[in-house]
C-alpha positions as CSV (number, residue, x, y, z in Angstrom):
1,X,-7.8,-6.4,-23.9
2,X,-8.8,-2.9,-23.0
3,X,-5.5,-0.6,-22.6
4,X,-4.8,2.7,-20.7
5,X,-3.1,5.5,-22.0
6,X,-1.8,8.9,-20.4
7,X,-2.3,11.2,-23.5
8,X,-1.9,14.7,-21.6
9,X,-0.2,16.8,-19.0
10,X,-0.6,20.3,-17.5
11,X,1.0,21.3,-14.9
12,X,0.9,24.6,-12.1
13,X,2.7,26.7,-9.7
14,X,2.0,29.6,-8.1
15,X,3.7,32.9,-8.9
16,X,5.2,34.2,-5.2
17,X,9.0,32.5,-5.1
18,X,10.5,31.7,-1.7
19,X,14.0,31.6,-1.8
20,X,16.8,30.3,0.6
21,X,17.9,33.8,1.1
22,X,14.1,34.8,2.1
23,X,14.2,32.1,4.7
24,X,17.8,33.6,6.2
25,X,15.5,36.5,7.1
26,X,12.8,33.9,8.9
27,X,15.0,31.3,10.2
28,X,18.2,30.1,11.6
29,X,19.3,29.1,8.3
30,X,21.8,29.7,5.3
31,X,21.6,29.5,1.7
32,X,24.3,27.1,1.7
33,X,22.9,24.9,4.3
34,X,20.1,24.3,2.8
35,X,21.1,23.6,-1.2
36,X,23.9,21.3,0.3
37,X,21.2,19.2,2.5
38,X,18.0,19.2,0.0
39,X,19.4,20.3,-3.4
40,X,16.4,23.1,-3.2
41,X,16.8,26.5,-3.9
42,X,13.8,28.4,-4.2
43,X,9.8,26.9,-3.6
44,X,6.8,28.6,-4.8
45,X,3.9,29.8,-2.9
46,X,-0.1,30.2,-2.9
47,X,-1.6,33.1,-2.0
48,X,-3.2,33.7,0.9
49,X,-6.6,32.9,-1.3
50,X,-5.3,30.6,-3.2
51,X,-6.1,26.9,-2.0
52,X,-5.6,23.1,-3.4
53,X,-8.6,23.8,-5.9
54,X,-7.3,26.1,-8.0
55,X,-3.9,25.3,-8.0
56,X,-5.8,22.1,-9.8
57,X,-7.6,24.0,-11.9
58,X,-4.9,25.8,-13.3
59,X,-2.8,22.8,-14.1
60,X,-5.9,21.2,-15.9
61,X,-6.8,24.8,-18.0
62,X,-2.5,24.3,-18.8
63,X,-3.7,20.6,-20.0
64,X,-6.5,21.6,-22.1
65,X,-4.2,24.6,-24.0
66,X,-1.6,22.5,-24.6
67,X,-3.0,19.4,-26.0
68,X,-6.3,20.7,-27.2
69,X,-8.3,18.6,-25.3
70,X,-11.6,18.9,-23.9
71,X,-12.9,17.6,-20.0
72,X,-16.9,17.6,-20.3
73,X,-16.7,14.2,-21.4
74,X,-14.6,13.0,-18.0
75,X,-16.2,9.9,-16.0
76,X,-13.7,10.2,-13.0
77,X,-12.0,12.9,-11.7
78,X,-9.7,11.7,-9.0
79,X,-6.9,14.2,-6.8
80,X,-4.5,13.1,-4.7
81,X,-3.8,15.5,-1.7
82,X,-3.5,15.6,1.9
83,X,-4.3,19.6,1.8
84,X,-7.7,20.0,0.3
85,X,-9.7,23.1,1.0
86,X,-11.6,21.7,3.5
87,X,-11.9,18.0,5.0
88,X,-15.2,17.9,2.8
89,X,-16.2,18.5,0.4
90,X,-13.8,17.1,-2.2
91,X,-11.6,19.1,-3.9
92,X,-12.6,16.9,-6.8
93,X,-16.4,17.9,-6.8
94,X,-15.1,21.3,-5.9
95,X,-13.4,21.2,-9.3
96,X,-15.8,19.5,-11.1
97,X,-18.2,22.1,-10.6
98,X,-15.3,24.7,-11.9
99,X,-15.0,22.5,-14.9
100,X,-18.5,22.2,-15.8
101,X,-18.3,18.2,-16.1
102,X,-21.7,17.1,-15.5
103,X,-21.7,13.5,-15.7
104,X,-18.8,12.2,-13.6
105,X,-17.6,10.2,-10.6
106,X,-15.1,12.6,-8.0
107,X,-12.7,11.5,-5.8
108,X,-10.0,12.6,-3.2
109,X,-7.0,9.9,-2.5
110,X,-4.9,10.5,0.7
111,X,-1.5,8.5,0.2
112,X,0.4,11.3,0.9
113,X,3.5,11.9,-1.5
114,X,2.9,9.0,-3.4
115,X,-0.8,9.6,-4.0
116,X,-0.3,10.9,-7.8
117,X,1.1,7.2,-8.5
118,X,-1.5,5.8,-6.1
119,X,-4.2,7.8,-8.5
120,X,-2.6,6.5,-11.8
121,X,-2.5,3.4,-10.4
122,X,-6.4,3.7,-9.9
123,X,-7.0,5.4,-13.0
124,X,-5.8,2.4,-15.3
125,X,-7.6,-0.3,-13.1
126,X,-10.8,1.5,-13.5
127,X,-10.1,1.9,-17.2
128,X,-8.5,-1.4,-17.8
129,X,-11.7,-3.1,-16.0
130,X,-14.2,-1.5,-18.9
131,X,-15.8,0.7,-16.4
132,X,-14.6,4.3,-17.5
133,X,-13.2,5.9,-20.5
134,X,-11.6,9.0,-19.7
135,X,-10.3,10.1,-16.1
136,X,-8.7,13.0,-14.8
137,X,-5.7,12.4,-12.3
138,X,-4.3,15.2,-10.6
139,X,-1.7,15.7,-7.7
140,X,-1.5,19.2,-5.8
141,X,-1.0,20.3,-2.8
142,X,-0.6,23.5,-0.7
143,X,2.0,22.6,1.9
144,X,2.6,26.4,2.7
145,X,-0.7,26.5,4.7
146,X,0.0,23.5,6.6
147,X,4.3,24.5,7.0
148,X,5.8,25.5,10.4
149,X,7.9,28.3,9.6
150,X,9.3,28.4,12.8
151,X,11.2,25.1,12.3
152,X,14.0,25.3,10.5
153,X,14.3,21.5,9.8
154,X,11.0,21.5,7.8
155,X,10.1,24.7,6.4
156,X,13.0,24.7,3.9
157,X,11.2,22.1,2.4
158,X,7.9,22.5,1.4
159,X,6.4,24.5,-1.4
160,X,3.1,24.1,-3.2
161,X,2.0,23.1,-7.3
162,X,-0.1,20.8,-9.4
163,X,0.1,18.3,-11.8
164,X,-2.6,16.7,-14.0
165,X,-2.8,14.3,-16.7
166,X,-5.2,12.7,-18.8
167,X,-5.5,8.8,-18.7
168,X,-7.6,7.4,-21.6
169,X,-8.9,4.0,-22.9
170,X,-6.5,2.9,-26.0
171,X,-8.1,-0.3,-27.5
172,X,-4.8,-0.9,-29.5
173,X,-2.1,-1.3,-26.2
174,X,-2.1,-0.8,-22.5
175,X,1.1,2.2,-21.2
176,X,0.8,0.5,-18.1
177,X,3.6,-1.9,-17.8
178,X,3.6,-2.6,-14.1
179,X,3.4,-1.9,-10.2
180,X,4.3,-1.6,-6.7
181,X,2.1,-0.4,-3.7
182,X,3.2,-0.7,-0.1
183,X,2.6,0.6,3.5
184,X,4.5,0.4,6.9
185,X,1.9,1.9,9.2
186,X,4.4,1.4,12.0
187,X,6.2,3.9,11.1
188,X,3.3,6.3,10.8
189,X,4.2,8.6,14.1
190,X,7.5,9.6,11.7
191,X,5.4,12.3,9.2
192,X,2.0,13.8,10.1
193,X,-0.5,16.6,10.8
194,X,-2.6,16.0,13.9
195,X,-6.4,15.7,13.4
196,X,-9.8,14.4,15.4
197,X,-6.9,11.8,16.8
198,X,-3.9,12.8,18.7
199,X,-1.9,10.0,19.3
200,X,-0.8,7.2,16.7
201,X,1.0,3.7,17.4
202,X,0.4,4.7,21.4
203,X,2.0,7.7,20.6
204,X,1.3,11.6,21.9
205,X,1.4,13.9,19.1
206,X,2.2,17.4,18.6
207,X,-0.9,19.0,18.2
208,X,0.0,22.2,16.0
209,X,-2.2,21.3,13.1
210,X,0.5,21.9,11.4
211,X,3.3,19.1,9.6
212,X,5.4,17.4,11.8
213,X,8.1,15.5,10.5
214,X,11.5,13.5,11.5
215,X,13.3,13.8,7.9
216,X,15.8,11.7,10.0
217,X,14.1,8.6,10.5
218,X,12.1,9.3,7.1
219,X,15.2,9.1,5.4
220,X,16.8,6.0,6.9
221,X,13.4,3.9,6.1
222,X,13.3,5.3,2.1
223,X,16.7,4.3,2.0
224,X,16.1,0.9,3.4
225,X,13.0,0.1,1.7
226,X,12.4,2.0,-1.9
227,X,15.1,0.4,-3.8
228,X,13.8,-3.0,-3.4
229,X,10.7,-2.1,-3.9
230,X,12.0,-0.7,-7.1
231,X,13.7,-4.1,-8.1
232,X,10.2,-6.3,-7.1
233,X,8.8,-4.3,-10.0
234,X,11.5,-4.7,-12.4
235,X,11.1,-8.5,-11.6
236,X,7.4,-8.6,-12.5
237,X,7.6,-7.1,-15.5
238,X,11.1,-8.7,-16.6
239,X,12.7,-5.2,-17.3
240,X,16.4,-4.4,-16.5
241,X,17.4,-0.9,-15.5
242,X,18.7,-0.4,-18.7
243,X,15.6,-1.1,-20.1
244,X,14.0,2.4,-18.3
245,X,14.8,5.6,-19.7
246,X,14.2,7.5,-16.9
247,X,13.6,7.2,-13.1
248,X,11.0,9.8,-11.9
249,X,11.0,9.4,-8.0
250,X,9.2,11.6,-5.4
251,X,11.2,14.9,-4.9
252,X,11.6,15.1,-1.1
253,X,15.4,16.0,-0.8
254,X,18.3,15.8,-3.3
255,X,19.8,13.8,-0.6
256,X,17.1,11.3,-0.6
257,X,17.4,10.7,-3.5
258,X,21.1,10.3,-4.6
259,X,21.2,7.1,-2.2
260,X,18.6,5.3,-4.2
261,X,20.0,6.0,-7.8
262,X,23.4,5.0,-6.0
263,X,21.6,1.7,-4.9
264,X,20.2,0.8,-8.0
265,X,23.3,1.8,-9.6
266,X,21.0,3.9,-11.6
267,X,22.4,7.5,-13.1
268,X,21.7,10.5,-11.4
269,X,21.9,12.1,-15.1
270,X,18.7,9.9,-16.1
271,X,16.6,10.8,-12.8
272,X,14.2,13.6,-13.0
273,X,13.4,15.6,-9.8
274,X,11.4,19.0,-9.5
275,X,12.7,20.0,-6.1
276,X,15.6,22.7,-7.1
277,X,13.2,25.2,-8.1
278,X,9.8,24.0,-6.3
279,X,10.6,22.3,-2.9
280,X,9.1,19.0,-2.1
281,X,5.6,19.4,-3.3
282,X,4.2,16.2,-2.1
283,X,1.7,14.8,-5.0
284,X,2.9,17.0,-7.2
285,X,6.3,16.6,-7.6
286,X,5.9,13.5,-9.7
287,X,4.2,15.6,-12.4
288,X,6.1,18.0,-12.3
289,X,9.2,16.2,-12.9
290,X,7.7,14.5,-16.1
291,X,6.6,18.0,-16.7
292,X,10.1,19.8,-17.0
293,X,10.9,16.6,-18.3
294,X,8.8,17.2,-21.7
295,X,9.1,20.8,-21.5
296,X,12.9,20.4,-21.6
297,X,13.0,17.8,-24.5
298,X,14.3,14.9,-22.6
299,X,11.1,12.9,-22.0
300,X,10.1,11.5,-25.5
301,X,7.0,9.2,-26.8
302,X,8.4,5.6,-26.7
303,X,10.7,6.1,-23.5
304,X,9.8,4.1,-20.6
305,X,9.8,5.8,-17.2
306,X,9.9,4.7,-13.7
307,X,7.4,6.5,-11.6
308,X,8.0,6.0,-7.3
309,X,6.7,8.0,-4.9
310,X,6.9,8.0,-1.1
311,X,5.8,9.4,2.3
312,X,3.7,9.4,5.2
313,X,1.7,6.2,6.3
314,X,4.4,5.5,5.9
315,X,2.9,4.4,2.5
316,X,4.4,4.1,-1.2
317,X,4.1,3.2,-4.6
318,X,5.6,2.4,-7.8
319,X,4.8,2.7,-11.5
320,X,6.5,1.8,-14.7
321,X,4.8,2.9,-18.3
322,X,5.3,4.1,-21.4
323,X,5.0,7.5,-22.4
324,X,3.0,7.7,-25.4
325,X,0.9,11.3,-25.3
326,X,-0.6,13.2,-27.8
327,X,1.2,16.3,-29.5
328,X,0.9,19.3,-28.1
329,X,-0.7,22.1,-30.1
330,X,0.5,24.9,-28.0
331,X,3.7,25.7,-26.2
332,X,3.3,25.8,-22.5
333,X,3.3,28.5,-20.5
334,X,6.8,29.2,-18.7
335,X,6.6,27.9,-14.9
């Protein structure tokens, strides 16, 4: 049986910090406030020419540093964003053509913020089938561009990053232990950015081109619906909670997140987040969780980590593997 293994991770963020106390000066809003009803304290950036592209780029040069590893010999690239540099071309042929990879399918996945599970998810079926060898998954986004910082209720939020990994055929075992994908497009009026369309479920939207979001009704279906979601794929693959070392779900809100642990009965000490120092960075924040994860010594070859990521569709996926990368050669750069 042909296996799939994640054997590498680089991750990005841009270098301009936006605190709370720089939003006190933009918004009605408080320090305070805002740590006691996301957990977030500071997000990063992109600059004003700085787009979804080469935030990807970055985090894939941070890859190949790290873990010595090469990407000429790719067959897939695929990035999951909802803020690519244009509507087309891909971001993924816009990187491909940055990487030099000459001989490779590209891809762009919209599933929101669980898109970098969505692309995994992708990534080992089209290893796991025989058809590739070695694909890139990446999950960025730019959120700044796309943030309303005249609403007080959203732009605390949202900050921008990148996260890619390497997913490779392993003959010898497959990482990928099991899954979870779901959708409730009736819910889909709850998070979005108007396009070509401007009204959804019979719906008139707000038509800022900009996000639009009711955290309050967001927050009430993640609630409702992730944790058993979360227990359908402990079912499948007859694992107990107990049984996974660490719970990496989508970094939306600190608040978000504590009900689910408190759900699952799971411990808030074994959940990774990214949020505290980099906002919600949709597709990202995955990544980056198992990033500072590594780079902090917690995550360790052999654990077994719980992957869930949520958002607007209202679409959402789930993941358990087995981290098994390679070693890294160099230290990574400090984010």
């Amino acid at each position: 049986m042909l296996g799939a293994r994640i054997t590498a991770i680089g991750t990005y963020v841009p270098e301009r910090r936006l605190t709370n106390f720089d939003l006190e000066q933009m918004v009605d809003t408080s320090n305070d406030w805002i740590i006691q009803r996301t957990g977030i304290h500071e997000r990063r950036i992109a600059r004003p020419d700085e787009f979804t592209s080469d935030l990807c780029v970055s985090a894939v040069n941070d890859l190949m540093q790290r873990y010595n590893k090469t990407v000429e010999d790719v067959d897939m690239i695929i990035v999951a964003t909802s803020t690519p540099d244009f509507p087309f071309p891909s971001v993924s042929s816009i990187i491909q053509n940055r990487l030099n990879i000459s001989q490779t399918g590209a891809i762009d996945l919209s599933a929101a913020c669980a898109g970098f599970v969505y692309a995994l998810h992708t990534a080992n079926s089209l290893i796991s089938s025989g058809l590739h060898k070695k694909i890139l998954v990446i999950g960025a986004d730019s959120l700044s561009k796309v943030t309303d910082y005249t609403d007080r209720s959203t732009c605390v939020l949202f900050g921008d990053g990148a996260g890619a990994v390497l997913v490779e055929r392993d003959e010898l075992s497959n990482d990928f232990i099991g899954f979870h994908l779901g959708s409730d497009g009736s819910g889909a009026q709850h998070v979005y950015r108007s396009g070509l369309s401007k009204m959804v479920n019979g719906i008139e939207l707000i038509d800022t081109q900009l996000l639009v979001q009711n955290g309050r009704e967001v927050f009430r279906w993640v609630v409702r619906n992730v944790p058993d979601s979360i227990r359908q794929i402990l079912k499948k693959t007859q694992t107990t909670l107990d049984q996974v070392d660490w719970f990496i779900p989508h970094s939306a809100n600190l608040r978000m997140i504590e009900p689910i642990c408190e759900k699952l009965n799971y411990p808030m000490e074994k959940t990774l987040y990214s949020l505290v120092n980099f906002g919600n960075t949709s597709a990202a924040t995955i990544p980056l969780a198992l990033d500072l994860g590594i780079r902090e010594g917690k995550v360790k070859n052999g654990d077994q980590v719980l992957m869930y990521g949520f958002g607007s569709g209202l679409v959402h996926a789930g993941q358990l593997l087995k981290i098994n990368f390679d070693e890294q050669v160099t230290a990574p750069a400090e984010l």
